[in-house]
Predicted model as a PDB file, atoms N, CA, C, CB and O in Angstrom, pLDDT in the B-factor column:
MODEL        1                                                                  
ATOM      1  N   UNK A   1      82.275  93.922  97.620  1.00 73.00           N  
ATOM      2  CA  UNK A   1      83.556  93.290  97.797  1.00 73.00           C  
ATOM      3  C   UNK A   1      84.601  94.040  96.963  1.00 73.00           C  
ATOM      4  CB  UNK A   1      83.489  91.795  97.403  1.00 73.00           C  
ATOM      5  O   UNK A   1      84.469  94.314  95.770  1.00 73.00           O  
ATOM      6  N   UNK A   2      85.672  94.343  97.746  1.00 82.00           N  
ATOM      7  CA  UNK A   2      86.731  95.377  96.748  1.00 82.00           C  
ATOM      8  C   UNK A   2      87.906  94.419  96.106  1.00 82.00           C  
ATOM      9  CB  UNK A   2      87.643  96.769  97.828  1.00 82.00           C  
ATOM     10  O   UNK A   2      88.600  93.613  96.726  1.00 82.00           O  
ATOM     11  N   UNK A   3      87.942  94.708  94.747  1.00 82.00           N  
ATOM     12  CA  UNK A   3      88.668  94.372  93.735  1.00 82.00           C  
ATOM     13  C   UNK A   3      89.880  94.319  93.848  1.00 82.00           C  
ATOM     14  CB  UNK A   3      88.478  94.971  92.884  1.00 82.00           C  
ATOM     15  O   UNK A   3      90.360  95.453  93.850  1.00 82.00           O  
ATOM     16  N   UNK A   4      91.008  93.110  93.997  1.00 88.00           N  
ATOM     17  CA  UNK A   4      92.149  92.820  94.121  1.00 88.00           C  
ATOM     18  C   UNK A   4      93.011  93.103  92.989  1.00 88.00           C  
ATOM     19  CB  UNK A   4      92.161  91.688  94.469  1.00 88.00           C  
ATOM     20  O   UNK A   4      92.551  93.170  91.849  1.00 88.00           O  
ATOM     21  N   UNK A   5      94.552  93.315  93.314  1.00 91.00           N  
ATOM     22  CA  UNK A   5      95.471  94.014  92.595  1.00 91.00           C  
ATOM     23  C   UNK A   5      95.272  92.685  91.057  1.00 91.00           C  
ATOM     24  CB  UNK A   5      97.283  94.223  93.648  1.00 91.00           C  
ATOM     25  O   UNK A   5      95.079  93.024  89.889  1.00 91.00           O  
ATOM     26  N   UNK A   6      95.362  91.626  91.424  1.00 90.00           N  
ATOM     27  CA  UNK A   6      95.260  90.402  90.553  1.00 90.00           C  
ATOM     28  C   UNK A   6      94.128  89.271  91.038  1.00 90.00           C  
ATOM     29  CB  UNK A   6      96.734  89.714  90.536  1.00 90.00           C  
ATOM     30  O   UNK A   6      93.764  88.726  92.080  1.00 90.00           O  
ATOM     31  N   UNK A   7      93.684  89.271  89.065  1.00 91.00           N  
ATOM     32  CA  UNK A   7      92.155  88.541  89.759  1.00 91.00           C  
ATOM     33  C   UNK A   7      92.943  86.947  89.179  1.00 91.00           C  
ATOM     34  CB  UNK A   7      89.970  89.188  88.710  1.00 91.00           C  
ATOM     35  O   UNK A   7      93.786  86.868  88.285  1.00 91.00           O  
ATOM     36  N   UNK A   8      92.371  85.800  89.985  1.00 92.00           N  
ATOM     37  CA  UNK A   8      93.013  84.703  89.420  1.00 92.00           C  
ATOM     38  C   UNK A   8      92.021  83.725  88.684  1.00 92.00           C  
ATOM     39  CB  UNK A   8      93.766  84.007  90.497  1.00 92.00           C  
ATOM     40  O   UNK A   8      91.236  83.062  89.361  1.00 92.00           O  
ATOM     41  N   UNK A   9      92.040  83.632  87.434  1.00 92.00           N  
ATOM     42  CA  UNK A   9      91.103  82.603  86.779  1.00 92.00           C  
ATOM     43  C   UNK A   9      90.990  81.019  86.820  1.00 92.00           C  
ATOM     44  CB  UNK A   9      91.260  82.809  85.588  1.00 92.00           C  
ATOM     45  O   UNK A   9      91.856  80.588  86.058  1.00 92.00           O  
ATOM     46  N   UNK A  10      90.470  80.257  87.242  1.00 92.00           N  
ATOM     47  CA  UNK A  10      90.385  79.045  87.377  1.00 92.00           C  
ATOM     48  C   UNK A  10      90.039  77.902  86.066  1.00 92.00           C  
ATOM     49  CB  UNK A  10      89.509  79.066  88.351  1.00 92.00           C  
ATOM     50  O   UNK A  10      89.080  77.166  86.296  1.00 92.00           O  
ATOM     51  N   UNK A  11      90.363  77.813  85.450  1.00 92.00           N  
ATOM     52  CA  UNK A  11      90.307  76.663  84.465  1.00 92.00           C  
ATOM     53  C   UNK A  11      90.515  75.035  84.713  1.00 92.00           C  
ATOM     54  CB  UNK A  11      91.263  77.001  83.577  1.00 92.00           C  
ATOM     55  O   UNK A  11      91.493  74.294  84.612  1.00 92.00           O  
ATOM     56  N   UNK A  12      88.945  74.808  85.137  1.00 91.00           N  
ATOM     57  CA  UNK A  12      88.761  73.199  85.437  1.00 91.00           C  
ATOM     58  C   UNK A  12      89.117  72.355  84.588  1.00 91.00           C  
ATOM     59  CB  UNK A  12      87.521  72.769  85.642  1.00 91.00           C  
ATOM     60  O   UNK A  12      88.290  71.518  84.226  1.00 91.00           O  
ATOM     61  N   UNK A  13      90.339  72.350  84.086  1.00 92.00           N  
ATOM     62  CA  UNK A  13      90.577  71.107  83.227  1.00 92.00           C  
ATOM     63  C   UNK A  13      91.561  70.169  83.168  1.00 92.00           C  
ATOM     64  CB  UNK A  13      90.607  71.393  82.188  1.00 92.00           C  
ATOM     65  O   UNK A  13      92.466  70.427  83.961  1.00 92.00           O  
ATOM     66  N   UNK A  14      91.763  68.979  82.401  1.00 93.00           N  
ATOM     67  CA  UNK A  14      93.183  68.282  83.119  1.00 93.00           C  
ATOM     68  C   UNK A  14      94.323  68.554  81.778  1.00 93.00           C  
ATOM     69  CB  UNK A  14      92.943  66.152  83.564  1.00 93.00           C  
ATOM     70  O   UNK A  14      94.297  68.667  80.552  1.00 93.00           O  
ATOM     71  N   UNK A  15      95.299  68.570  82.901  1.00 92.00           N  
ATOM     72  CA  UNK A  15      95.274  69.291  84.181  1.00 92.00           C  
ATOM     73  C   UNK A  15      94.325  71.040  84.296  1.00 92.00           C  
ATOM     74  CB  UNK A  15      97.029  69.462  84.473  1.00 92.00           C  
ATOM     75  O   UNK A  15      93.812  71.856  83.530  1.00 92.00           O  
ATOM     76  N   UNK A  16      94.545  70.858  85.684  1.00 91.00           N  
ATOM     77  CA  UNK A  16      94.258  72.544  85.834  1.00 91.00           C  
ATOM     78  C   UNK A  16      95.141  73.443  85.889  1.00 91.00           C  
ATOM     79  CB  UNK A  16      93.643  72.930  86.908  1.00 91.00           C  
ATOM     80  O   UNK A  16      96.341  73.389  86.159  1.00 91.00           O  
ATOM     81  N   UNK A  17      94.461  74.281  85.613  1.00 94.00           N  
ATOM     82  CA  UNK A  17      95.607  75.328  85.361  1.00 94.00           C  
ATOM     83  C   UNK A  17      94.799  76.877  86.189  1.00 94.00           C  
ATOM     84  CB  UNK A  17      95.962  75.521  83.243  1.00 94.00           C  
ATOM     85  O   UNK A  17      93.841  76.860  86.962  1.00 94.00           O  
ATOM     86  N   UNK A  18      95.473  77.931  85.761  1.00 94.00           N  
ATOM     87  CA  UNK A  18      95.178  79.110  86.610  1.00 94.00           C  
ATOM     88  C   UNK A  18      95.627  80.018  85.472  1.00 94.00           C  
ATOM     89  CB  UNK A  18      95.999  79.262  88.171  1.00 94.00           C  
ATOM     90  O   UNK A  18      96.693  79.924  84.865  1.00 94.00           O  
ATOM     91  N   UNK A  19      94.583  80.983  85.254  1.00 95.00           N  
ATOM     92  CA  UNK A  19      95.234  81.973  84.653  1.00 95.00           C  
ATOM     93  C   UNK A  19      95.183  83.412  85.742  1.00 95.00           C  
ATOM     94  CB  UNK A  19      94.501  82.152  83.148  1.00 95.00           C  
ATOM     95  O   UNK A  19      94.328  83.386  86.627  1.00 95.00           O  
ATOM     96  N   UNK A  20      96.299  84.889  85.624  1.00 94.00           N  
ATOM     97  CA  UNK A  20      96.407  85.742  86.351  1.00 94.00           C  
ATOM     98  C   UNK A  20      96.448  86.700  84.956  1.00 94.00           C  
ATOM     99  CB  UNK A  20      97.546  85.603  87.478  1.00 94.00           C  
ATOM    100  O   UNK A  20      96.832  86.645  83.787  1.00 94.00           O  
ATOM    101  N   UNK A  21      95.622  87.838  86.132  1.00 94.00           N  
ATOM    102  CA  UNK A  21      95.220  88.891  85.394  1.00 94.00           C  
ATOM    103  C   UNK A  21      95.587  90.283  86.047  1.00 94.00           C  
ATOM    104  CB  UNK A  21      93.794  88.741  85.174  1.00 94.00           C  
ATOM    105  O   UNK A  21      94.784  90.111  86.964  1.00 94.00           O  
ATOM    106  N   UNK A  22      95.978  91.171  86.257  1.00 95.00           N  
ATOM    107  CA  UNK A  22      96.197  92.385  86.520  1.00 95.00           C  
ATOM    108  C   UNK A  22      94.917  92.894  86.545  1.00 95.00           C  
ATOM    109  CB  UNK A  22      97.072  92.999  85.684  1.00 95.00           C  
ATOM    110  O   UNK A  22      94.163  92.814  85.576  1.00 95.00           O  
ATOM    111  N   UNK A  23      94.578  93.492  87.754  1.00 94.00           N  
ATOM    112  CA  UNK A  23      93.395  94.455  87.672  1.00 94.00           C  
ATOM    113  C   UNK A  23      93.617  96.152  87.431  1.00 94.00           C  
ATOM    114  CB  UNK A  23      92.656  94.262  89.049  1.00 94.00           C  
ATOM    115  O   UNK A  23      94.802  96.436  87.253  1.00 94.00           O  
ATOM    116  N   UNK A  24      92.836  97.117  87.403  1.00 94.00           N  
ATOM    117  CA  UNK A  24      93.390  98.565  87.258  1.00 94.00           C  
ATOM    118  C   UNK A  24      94.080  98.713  88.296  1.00 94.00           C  
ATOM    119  CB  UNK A  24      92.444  99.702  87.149  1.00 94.00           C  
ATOM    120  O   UNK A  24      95.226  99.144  88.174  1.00 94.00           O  
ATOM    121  N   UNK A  25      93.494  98.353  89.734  1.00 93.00           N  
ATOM    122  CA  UNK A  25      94.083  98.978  91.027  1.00 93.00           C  
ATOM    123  C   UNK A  25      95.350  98.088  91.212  1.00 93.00           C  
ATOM    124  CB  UNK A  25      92.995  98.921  92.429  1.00 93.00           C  
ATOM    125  O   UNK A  25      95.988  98.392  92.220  1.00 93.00           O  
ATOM    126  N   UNK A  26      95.860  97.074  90.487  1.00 94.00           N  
ATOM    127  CA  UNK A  26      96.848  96.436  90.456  1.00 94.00           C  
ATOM    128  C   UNK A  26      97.777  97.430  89.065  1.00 94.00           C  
ATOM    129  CB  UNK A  26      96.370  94.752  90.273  1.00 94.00           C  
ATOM    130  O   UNK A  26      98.958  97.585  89.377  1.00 94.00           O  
ATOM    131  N   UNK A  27      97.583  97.764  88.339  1.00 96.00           N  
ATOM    132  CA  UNK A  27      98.381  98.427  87.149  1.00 96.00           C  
ATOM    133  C   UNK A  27      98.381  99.725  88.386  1.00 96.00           C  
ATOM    134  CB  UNK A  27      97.457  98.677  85.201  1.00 96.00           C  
ATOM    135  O   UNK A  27      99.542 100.111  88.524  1.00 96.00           O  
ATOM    136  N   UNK A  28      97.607 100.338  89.122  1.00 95.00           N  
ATOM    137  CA  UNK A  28      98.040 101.530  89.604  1.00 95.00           C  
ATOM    138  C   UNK A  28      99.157 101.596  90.659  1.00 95.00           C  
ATOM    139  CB  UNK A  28      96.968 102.123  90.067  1.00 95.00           C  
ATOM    140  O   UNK A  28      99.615 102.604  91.197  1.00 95.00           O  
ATOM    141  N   UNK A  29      99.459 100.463  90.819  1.00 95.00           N  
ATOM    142  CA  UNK A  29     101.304  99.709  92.011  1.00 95.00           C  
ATOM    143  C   UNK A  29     102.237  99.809  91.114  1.00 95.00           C  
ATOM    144  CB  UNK A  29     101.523  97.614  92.654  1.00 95.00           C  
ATOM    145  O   UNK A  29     103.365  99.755  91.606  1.00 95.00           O  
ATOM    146  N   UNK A  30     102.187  99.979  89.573  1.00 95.00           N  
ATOM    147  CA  UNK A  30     102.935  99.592  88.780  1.00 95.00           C  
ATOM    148  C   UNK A  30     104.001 100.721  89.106  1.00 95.00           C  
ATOM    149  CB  UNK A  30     102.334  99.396  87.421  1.00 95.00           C  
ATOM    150  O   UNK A  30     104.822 100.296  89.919  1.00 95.00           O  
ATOM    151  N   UNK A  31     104.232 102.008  88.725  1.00 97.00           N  
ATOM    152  CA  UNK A  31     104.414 103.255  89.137  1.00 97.00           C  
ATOM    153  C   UNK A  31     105.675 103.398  90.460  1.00 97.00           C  
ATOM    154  CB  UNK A  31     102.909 103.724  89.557  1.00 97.00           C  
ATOM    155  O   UNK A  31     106.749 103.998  90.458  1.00 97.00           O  
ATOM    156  N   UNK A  32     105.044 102.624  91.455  1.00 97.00           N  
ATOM    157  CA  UNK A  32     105.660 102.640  93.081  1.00 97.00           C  
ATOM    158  C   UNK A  32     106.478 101.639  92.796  1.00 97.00           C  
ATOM    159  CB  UNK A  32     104.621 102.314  94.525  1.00 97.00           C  
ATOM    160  O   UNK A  32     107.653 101.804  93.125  1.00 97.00           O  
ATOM    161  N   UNK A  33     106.136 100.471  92.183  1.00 96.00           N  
ATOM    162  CA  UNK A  33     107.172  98.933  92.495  1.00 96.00           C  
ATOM    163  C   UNK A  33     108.040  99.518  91.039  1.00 96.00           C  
ATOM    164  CB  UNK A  33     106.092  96.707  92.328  1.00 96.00           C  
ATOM    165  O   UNK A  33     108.525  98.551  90.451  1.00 96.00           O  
ATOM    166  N   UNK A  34     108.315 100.733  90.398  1.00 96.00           N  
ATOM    167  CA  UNK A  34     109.098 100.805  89.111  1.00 96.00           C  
ATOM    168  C   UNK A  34     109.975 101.822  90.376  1.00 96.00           C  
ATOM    169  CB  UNK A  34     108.252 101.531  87.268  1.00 96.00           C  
ATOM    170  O   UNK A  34     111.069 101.376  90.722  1.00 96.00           O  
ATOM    171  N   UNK A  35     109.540 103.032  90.980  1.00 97.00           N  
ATOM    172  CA  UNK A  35     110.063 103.541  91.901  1.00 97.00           C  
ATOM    173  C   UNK A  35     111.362 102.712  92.875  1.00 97.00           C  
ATOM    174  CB  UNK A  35     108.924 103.878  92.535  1.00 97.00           C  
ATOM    175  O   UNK A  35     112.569 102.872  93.060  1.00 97.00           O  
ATOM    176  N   UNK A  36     110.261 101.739  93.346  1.00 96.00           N  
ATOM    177  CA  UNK A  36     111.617 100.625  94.367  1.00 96.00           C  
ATOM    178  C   UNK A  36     112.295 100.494  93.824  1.00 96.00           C  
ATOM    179  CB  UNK A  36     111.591  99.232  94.905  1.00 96.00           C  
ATOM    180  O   UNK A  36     113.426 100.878  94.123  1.00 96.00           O  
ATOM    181  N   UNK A  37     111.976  99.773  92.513  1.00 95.00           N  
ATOM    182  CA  UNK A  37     113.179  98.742  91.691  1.00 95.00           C  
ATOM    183  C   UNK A  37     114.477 100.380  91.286  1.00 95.00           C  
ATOM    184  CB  UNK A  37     112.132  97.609  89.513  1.00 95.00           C  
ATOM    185  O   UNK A  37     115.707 100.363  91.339  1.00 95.00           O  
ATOM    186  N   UNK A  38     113.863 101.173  91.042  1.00 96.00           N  
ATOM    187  CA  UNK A  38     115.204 101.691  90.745  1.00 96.00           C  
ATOM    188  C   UNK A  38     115.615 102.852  91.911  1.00 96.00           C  
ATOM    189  CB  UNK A  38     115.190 102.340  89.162  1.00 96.00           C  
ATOM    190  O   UNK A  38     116.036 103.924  91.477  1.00 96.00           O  
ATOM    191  N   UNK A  39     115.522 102.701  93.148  1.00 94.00           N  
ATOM    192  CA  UNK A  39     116.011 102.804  94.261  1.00 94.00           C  
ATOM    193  C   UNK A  39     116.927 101.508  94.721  1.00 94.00           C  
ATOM    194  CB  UNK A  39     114.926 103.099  95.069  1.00 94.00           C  
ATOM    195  O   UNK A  39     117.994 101.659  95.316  1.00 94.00           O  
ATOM    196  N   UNK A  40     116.479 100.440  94.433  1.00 90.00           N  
ATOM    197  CA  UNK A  40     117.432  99.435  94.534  1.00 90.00           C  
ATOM    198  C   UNK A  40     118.457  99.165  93.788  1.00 90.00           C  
ATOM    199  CB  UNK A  40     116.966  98.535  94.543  1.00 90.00           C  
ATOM    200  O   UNK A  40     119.337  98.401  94.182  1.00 90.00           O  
ATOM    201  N   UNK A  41     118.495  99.838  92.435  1.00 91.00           N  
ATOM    202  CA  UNK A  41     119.445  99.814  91.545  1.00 91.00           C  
ATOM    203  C   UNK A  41     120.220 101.084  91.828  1.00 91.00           C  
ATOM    204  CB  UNK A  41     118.911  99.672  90.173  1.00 91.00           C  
ATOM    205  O   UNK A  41     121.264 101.329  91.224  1.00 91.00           O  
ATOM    206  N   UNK A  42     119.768 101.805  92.645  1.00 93.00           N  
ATOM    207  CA  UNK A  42     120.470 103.338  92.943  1.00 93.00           C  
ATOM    208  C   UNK A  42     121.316 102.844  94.194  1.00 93.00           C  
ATOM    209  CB  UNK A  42     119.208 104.840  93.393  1.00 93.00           C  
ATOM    210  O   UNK A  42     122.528 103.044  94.117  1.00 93.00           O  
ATOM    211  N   UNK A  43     120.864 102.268  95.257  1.00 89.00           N  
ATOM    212  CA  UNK A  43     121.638 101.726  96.403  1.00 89.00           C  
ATOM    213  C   UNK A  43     122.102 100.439  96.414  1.00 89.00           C  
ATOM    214  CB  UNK A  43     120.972 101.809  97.482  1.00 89.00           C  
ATOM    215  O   UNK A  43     122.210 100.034  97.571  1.00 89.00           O  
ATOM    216  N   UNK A  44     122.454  99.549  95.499  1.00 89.00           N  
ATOM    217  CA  UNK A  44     123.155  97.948  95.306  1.00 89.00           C  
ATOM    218  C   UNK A  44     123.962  97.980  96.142  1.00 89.00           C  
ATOM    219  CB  UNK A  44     123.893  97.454  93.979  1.00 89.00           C  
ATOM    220  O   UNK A  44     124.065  97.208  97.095  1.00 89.00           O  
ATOM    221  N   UNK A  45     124.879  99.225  95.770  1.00 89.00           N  
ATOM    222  CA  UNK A  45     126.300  98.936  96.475  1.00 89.00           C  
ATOM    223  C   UNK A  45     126.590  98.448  98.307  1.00 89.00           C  
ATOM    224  CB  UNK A  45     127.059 100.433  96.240  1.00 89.00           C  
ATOM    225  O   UNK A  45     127.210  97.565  98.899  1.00 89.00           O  
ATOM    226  N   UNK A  46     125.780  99.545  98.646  1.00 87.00           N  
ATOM    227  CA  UNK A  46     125.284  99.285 100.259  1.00 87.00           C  
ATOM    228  C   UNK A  46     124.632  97.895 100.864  1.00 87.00           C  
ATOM    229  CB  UNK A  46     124.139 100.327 100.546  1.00 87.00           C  
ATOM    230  O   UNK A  46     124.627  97.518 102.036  1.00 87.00           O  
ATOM    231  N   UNK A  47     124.146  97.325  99.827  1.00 83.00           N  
ATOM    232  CA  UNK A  47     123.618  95.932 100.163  1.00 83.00           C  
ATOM    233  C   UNK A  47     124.542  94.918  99.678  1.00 83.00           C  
ATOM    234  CB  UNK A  47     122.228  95.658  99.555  1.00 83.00           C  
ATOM    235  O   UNK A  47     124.565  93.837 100.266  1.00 83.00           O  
ATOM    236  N   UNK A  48     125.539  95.186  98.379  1.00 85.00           N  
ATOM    237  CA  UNK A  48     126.684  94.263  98.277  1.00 85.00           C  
ATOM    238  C   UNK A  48     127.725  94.225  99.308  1.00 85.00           C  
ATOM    239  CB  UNK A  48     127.330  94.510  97.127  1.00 85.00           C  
ATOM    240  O   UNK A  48     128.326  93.170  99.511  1.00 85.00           O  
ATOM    241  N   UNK A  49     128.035  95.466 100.093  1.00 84.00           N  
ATOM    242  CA  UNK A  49     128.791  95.301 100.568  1.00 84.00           C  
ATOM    243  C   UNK A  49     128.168  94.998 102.164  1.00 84.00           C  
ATOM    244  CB  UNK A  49     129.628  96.247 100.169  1.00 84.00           C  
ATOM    245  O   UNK A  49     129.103  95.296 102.908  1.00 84.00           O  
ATOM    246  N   UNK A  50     127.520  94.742 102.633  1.00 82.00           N  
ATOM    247  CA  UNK A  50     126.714  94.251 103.919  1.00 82.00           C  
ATOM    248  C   UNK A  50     126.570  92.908 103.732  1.00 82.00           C  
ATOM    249  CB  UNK A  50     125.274  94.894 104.161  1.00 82.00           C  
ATOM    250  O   UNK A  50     127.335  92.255 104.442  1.00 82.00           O  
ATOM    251  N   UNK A  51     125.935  92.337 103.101  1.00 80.00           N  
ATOM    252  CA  UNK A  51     125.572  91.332 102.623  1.00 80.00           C  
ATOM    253  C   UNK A  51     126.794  90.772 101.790  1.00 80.00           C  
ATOM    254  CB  UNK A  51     124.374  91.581 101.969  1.00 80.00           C  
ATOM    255  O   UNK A  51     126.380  89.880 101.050  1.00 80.00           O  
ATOM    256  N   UNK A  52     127.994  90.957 101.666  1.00 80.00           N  
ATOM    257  CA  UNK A  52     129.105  90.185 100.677  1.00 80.00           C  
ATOM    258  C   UNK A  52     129.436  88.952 101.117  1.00 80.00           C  
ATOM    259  CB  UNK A  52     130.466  90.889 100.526  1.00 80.00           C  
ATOM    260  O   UNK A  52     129.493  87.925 100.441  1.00 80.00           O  
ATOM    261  N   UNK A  53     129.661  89.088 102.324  1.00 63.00           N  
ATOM    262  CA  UNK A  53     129.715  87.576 102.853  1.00 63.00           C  
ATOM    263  C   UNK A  53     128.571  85.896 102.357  1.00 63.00           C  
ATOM    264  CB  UNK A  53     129.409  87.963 104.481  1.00 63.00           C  
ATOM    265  O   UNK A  53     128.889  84.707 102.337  1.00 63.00           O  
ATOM    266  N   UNK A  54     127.380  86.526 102.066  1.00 64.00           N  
ATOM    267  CA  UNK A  54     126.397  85.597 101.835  1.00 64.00           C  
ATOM    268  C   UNK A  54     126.312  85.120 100.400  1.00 64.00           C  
ATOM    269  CB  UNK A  54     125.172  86.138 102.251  1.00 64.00           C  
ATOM    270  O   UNK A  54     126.534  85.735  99.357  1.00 64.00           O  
ATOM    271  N   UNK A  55     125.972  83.987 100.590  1.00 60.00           N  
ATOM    272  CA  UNK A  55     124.998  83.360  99.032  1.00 60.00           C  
ATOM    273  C   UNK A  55     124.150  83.923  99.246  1.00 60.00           C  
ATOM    274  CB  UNK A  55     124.471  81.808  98.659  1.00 60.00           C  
ATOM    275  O   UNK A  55     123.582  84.296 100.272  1.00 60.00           O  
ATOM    276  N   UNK A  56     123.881  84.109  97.329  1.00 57.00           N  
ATOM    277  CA  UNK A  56     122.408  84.596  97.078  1.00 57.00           C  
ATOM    278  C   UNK A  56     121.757  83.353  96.779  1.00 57.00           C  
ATOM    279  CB  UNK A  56     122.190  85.707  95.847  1.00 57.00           C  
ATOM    280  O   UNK A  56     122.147  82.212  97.026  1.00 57.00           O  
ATOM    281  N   UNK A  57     120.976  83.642  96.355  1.00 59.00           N  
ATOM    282  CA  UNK A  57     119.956  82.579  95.568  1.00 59.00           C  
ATOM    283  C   UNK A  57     119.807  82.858  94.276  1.00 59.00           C  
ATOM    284  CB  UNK A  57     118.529  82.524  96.077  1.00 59.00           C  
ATOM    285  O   UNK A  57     119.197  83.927  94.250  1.00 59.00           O  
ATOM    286  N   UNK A  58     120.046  82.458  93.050  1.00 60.00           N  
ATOM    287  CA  UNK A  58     119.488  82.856  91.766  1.00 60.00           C  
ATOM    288  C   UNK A  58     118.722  82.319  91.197  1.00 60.00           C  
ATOM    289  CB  UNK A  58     120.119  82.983  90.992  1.00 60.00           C  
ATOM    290  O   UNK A  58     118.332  82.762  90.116  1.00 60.00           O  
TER     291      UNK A  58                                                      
ENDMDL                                                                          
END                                                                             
């Protein structure tokens, strides 16, 4: 069975709770989603001004 980007821990207790963990092959996305994020900070403007009309959500 192949190993997910995040493994999720289950803690039976009251309440329950969940703990999340980063796996390696999840730290190895880290890299690409740092890539997007500052492609999106490189092109804002093009999406402010398309999108100006709308609410965001914050």
């Amino acid at each position: 069975m192949p190993v997910p980007p995040l493994l999720r821990i289950f803690r039976p207790e009251l309440p329950p709770r969940s703990e999340y963990r980063i796996t390696e092959l999840g730290a190895s996305l880290l890299p690409i989603i740092d890539s997007m994020l500052r492609w999106g900070e490189e092109h804002i403007a093009l999406f402010e001004k398309k999108y100006a009309c709308q609410k965001t959500v914050k």
